[in-house]
Structure formats: structure tokens, C-alpha cells
N, C-alpha and C positions, 0 to 999 in steps of 0.2 A: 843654227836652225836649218833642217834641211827643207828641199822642196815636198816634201811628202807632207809635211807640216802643213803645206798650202796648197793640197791639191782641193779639183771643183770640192769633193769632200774632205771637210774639216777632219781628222783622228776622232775617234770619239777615246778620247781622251783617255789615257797619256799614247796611245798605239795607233795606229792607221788601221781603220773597219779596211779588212782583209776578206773575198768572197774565194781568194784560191783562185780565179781568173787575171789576177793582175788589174794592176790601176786601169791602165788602158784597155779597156776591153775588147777580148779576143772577138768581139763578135761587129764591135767597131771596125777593126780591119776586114772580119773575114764576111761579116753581109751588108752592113748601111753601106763602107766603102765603096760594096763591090760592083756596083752599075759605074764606077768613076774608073774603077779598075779594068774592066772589061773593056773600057772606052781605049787602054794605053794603045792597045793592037792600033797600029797604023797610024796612033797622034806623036807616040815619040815624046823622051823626055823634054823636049822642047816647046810643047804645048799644053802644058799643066793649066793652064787656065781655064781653056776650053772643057780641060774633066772638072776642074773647081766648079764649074756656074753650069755644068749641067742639071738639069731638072730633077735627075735621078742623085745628082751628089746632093745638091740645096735640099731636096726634099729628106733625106736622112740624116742632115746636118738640121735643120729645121728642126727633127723628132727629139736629135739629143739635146738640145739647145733648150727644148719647152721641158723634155724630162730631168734634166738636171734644175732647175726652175733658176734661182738663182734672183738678185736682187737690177732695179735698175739701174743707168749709166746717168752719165751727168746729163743728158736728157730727157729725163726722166719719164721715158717710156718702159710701163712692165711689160712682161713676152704677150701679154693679151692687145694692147697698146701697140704694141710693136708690127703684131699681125695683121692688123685693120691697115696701119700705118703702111705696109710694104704692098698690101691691095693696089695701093692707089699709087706707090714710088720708087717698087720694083723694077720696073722698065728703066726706070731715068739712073738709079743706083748702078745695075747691069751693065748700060751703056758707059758709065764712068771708070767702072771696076777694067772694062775691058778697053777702052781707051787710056788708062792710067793716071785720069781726071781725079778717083775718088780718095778723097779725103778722110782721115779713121778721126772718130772724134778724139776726146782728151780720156784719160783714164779719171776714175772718180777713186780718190783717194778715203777707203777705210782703215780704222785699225781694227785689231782684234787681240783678245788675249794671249798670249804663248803658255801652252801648259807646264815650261818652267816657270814661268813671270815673264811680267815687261808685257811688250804689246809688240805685236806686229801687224805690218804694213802690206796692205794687200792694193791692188789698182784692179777697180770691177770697168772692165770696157760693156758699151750700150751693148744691148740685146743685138741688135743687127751688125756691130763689128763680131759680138759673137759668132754669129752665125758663122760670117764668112771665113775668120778665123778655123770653127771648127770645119767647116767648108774645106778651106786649106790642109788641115789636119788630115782628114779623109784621105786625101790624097796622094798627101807628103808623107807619112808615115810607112806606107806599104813600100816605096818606094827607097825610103832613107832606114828605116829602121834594121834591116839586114846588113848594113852596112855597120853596124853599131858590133862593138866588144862583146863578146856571149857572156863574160863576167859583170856584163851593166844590168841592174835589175830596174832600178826605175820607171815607171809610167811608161811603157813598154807593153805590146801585146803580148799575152800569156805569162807575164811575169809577174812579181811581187815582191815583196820585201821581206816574207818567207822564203824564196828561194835564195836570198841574200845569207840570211841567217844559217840553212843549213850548206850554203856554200862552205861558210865561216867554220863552221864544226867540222866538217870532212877538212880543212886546210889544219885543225888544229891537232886534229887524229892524228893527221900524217905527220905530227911534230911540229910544226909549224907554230911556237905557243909564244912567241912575241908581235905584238901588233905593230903598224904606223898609224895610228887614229887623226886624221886629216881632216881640219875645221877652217872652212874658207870664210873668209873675213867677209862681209856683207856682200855675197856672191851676186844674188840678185844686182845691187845697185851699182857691179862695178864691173857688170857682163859689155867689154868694150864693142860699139857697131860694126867697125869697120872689120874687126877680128871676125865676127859673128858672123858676117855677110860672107868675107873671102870663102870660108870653111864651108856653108853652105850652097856656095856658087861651084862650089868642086862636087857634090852632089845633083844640083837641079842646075839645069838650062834654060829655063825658061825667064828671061828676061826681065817680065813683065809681074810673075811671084816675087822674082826675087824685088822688086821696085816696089810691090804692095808691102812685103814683108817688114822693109827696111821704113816704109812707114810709120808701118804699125810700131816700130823699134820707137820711133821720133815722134809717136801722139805724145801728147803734153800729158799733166797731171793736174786734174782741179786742185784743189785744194785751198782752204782758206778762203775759198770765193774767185781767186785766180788760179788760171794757166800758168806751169811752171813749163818751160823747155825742157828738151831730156836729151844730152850728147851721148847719156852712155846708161847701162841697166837696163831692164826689163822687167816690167811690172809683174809681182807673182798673182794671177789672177786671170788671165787669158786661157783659151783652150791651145793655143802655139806655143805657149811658156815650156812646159817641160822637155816639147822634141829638142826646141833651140836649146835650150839647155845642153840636153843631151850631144847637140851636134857638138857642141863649143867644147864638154868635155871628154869628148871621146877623143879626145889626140891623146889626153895623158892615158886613158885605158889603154891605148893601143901601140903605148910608148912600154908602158908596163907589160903590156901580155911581150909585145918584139922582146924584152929582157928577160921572161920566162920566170917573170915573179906573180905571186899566188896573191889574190884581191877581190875585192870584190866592192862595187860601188852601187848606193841606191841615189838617183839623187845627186848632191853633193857631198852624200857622205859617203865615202871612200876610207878602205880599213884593207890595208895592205900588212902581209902576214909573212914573218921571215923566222929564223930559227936561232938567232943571236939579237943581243941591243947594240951592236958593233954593226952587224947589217943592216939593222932597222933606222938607226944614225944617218947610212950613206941613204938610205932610201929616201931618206927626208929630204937631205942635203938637195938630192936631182929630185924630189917633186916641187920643191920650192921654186928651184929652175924654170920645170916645166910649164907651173903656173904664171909664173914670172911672163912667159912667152905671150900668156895667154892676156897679160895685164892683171890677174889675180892675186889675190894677198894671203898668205896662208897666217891664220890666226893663230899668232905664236901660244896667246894664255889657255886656248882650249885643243892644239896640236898634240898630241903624244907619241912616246916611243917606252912600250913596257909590255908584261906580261899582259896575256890574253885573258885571264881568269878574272872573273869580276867586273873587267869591262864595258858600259853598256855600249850595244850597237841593235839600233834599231826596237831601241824599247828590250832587245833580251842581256842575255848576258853568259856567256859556258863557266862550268863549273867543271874540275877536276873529278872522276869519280872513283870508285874501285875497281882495279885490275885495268888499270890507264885507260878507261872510257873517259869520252866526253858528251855531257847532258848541257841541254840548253834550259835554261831559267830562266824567270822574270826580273828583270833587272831591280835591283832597289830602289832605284830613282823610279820606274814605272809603280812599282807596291805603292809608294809614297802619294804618286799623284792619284793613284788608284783610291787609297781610304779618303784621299785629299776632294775627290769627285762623290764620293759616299756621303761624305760628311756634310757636303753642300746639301744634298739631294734630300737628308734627312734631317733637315735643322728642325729643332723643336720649337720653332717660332717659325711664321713667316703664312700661318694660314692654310694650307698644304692638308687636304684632307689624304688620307692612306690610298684610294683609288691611284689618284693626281703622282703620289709618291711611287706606287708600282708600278705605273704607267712609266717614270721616267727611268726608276730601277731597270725596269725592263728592257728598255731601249740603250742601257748606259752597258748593264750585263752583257748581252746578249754580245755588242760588237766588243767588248773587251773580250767576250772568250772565245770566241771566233779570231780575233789577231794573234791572241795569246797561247792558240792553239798545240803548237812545238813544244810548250816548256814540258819538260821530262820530270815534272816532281811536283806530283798530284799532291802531298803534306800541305804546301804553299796554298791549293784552289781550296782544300779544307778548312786550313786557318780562317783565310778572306769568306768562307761563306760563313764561318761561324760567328766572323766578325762581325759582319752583316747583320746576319738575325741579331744579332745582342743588340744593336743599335733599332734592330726595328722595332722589337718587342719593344725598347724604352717609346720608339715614339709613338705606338700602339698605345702605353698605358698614360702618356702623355695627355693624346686627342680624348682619354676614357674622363680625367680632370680628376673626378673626385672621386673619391672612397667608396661611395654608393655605389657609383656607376663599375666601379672599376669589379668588385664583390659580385655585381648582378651579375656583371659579362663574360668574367672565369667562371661560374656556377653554371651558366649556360653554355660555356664550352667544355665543362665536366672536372670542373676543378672541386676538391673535397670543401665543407666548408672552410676548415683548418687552413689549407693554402689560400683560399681566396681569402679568409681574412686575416689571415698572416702579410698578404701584397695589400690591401686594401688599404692595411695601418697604416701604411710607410706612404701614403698617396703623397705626392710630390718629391719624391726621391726615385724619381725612374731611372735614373740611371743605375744605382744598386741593387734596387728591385725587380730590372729585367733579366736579373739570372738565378735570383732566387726561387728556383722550383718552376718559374712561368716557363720553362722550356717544354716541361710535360704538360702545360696549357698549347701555350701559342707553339706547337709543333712546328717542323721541316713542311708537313703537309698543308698547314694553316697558312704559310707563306706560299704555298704551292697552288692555294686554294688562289690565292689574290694575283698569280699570276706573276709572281718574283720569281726569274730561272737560276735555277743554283749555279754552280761552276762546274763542280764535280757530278 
């Protein structure tokens, strides 16, 4: 599972909602940050805190904190809750943060589903460790993130998981057509402290972050009703999750770029790209190494070393084409989870009037092809919308019930009698009877009308 899986936004399933500004928004570094940034002049890396808890950082950390909204912490204050709340205990939090009095609550342990199966583990910290978290972020980020590998796309200003993918096709143009497909073994829960601390103390000076930070590493996790301890991991669910991350694994990026081999990592997902299976062996051999350093376990049953073609990385996939191009496509495992999300959306029980259904069509569409936006083989977005209407038309004639109904409402959408009561007969066989002729009823435009966006 990689961290993109668990960013503040979920995938809308099976991809990461992609806007082409990258996870981390450029506009996070380049304007909420920037009253903290303007402050470095004369504070020096060694005074990060004082730009943390300025008025101007809190007060932009504040906006993204309420506009990401997001659920309560195990004390169960929501961000409206939370506001009232810091009216009155702001002052006294303040003076702890900066005496290194203040205490981060426990994280609240949820699961959630993984768009292959299974369920994963998220830890949602209170609204006001949010804050300061993101507070932190502000900060740290402008600061630490140039220092990061150019081949890291992850949760990153200006970057994305698009710029991953077409890194991946320019390395396989160049020849480049064996991969090392690198699956860390429950990376989250096995991100060592004291590792994680060194690494970012070579970074930041500032004492008193790094003493908050290494807190936040050691808040407990509800669960069950009790506080669990935590010697080691980090909860996916924080707004400091993905930079630590990044700190922790940019030794091996920059172990890899020093050997002048071609890669590219989103995340924890790393896809290192060599021109034999004889080289892509030794690469493994020394990244198993590298993680090794790190305390990391490289997940032998989901690890590879093979051809590039077919692949998936990052929801796509390249494809060989003619006259030695290479096209990037929708992975199969993504196609799959994709009718897999259709199918839910349009089950012919469950109540669900057609509004309610385009409504969620809508919102499921819209960010699947926006992520999906790279793939080079429009055939594929035709199939999926035609797949689509067929399924909708059946639940069209579904909600219609009976024969009557069904006769009246092709007739008044200009259906001959002949075809309306040719569909009407068959009333409860909607599945064979949404392709019989209903396509020059319930048109491309009839779905257009209800506000379902095609692909193509």
C-alpha cells in the first residue's frame, strides 16, 4: 500500500484525484506558508518555532485544517468545537508548545477499506494537533523539501503522481524496459524513531521542533478503549506524515541517483528501471541493503524484477507500440476496480433514486478521469462509457418497474410504439433489455441531460 493510498484525500478510487498541482499544494508553500517564510530573514534555521506559532503561520495552518475538514481526535472535538475551544486555551497551549511542556494527545485509531481489499489503518490526530502539525508543515517543508531527490514525486509542492508516470515512459523510451518494482513491508508501522530523528536533525536546528516532532512520533494510539505505546511507526493520517516519510526515504533516492540509475519514487513506491534482469537482480540485492539501514523490510511476495510492459505503477501501466513508442494505459487492476466502483454506485436495489446515482456518478467520473488523464488509448474511455450507459439504462428501466410505466416513458421520450412495447414486454429483464434498441431512447445526451460526464 503506498502513502498516496492515505493521503488527507482518499483516491477516488482505484487512482489518486490528481488537479496537476501535486498533492501538496504549490500554493501551500508559495502563499499560506509565506508570512513564516519571510520571517527566516534574521531567525535562522535554528529558530523554527518562533515562525511555527506565528500569527501569520497559525492563522494559514488554521484555514487548511477547517478546509480539509476531516473527522474528530479521541477527544472528540470537531474543528467548530475546536475553535470555541482554543478561544479560551490558546494562550496556555502556546506557552507549553514553546516551553516544550506540550503534550500531543493519542492518535484515534480508524480502519478503512483498501481499494484492493482488506482494510487499512489510519491514526486521525485531534483537530488542534492538526493544526500544529500542519503549523509545522508550513514551515518545514520550504525549507526541507529542496533538499529532496528531483526523481521523488510524492506529496511534494508542484509534484504528482503524473509526473512519476511520465518520468517512467521517457526511462523506458530510452531502453530502459526492465523494472525493480520495490514493496516495503508495512512501511508505516515499521518507520524506526531514532532513525527518523537523526535524518531530520541533519536538516533542522531547531531543538525544540525537533523535541515536538519526536512527540508527535511517541503519541499513543486509542484503540479498543486503551492507549497503546508506540516505539516505532508513524500513523498514516497526520499532516507531518508524508514529509517524514520523505525525509526517511530519501537516503535511498539519493543513494540511487549517486549510482546514476533511472527511478522514480511516489511515496513508498519506488520503480527503479535498468536494461537487463541480471541488473535489476543486483539492484535489488543493494536496495534490500539500503533499507536494511533504514530498519525497513522489503516485501519479498509483492517485490519484482521483470519486464516493464504491463506493469502497474501508480494505477497506469506502458504498453509497447508501433514503430518502438511507448503509450501509457490504464492498468487492469485500475479497469477492474473501476467497473468494481460502477457496480456498487449502480446496484439495482438499495433505494437509490437516478438524481442520488448521477450525483455520485458524477463525483466518482469526474476524479477518475482527471487521474487517468495520461493514458494514450481513448478505445479503453469508450469501452468504460459504453459500459456505463448499459448499466444505466438497465437501472433506468429498473426504477421505471412495470410495463406501463416503462411504454408511457419511451413513448414520451420518442420511442415508436413498436420499440416501447417491444421493451415494455420483457419488464423485469433489464439487464437484456437495456441494449435492445433503448440506446436510440435513453441516448449519450439523455445521460448528459442528468448530468453523468462521459470519459471521452
Amino acid at each position: 500500500m503506498t502513502l498516496g493510498s492515505a493521503s488527507h484525500q482518499l483516491p477516488g478510487q482505484p487512482g489518486r484525484v490528481n488537479d496537476g498541482t501535486g498533492e501538496t499544494r504549490v500554493e501551500l508553500a508559495r502563499d499560506e506558508a509565506r508570512p513564516a517564510c519571510q520571517q527566516r530573514e534574521g531567525l535562522g534555521r535554528d529558530d523554527l518555532l518562533t515562525q511555527v506559532l506565528s500569527r501569520e503561520n497559525m492563522a494559514a495552518a488554521w484555514k487548511r485544517v477547517k478546509a480539509n475538514k476531516g473527522s474528530a481526535g479521541v477527544d472528540g472535538l470537531t474543528i467548530e468545537e475546536t475553535a470555541e475551544h482554543l478561544k479560551e486555551h490558546w494562550s496556555r497551549v502556546r506557552k507549553e508548545l514553546i516551553a516544550g511542556m506540550y503534550q500531543p494527545q493519542a492518535v484515534r485509531r480508524v480502519e478503512i477499506p483498501k481499494p484492493t481489499g482488506g482494510m487499512r489503518e489510519l491514526g486521525i490526530p485531534t483537530v488542534l494537533d492538526r493544526l500544529i502539525q500542519q503549523a509545522l508543515l508550513q514551515v518545514l517543508q520550504p525549507l526541507i523539501d529542496p533538499t529532496f531527490s528531483e526523481f521523488s514525486y510524492g506529496f511534494r509542492p508542484g509534484r504528482s503522481a503524473h509526473e512519476a508516470v511520465l518520468q517512467a515512459q521517457r526511462y523506458v523510451q530510452e531502453g530502459f524496459q526492465v523494472v525493480v518494482d520495490v514493496d516495503l513491508e508495512k512501511f508505516f508501522d515499521r518507520v524506526n524513531h531514532d532513525i527518523l530523528m537523526d535524518r531530520l536533525a541533519k536538516r533542522i536546528a531547531d531543538k525544540a521542533v525537533l523535541r515536538l516532532i519526536r512527540q508527535y512520533l511517541q503519541a499513543g494510539i486509542m484503540a479498543g478503549g486503551g492507549v497503546m505505546d508506540r516505539s516505532e511507526g508513524t500513523p498514516q493520517g497526520g499532516p507531518l506524515s508524508p514529509l517524514l516519510a520523505n525525509v526517511l526515504l530519501d537516503e535511498v533516492d539519493q543513494d540511487l541517483q549517486r549510482r546514476g540509475h533511472r527511478f522514480a519514487r511516489y511515496a513508498d513506491d519506488c520503480n527503479v528501471y535498468v536494461r537487463s534482469q541480471r541488473a535489476g537482480e543486483r539492484v535489488l540485492l543493494s536496495l534490500r541493503k539500503l533499507y536494511a539501514k533504514l530498519h525497513l523490510k522489503v516485501n519479498e511476495k509483492k517485490t519484482e524484477v521483470g519486464p516493464v510492459f504491463g506493469r502497474k505503477f501508480l494505477g497506469y501501466c506502458l504498453r509497447r507500440w508501433t514503430k518502438g513508442t511507448v503509450k501509457i494505459a490504464v492498468a487492469p487492476k485500475a479497469l477492474d476496480m473501476f467497473k468494481k466502483r460502477i457496480r456498487l454506485i449502480t446496484r439495482r436495489v438499495g433505494g437509490k433514486g437516478m438524481a442520488q446515482i448521477a450525483e455520485q456518478m458524477r463525483q466518482y467520473l469526474l476524479g477518475w478521469k482527471s487521474y487517468f488523464r495520461l493514458a494514450q488509448t481513448p478505445q479503453t474511455f469508450k469501452d468504460l462509457d459504453s459500459w456505463t450507459r448499459h448499466r444505466l439504462r438497465a437501472i433506468q428501466l429498473k426504477h421505471w418497474r412495470t410495463g406501463t410505466t416503462v411504454y408511457s416513458r419511451l413513448r414520451a421520450l420518442g420511442a415508436n410504439h413498436e420499440l416501447a412495447a417491444q421493451i415494455a414486454g420483457g419488464a423485469g429483464h433489464w439487464w437484456s433489455h437495456s441494449e435492445a434498441g433503448l440506446n436510440r431512447v435513453l441516448t449519450v445526451k439523455y445521460f448528459d441531460a442528468l448530468g453523468i460526464p462521459r470519459l471521452t
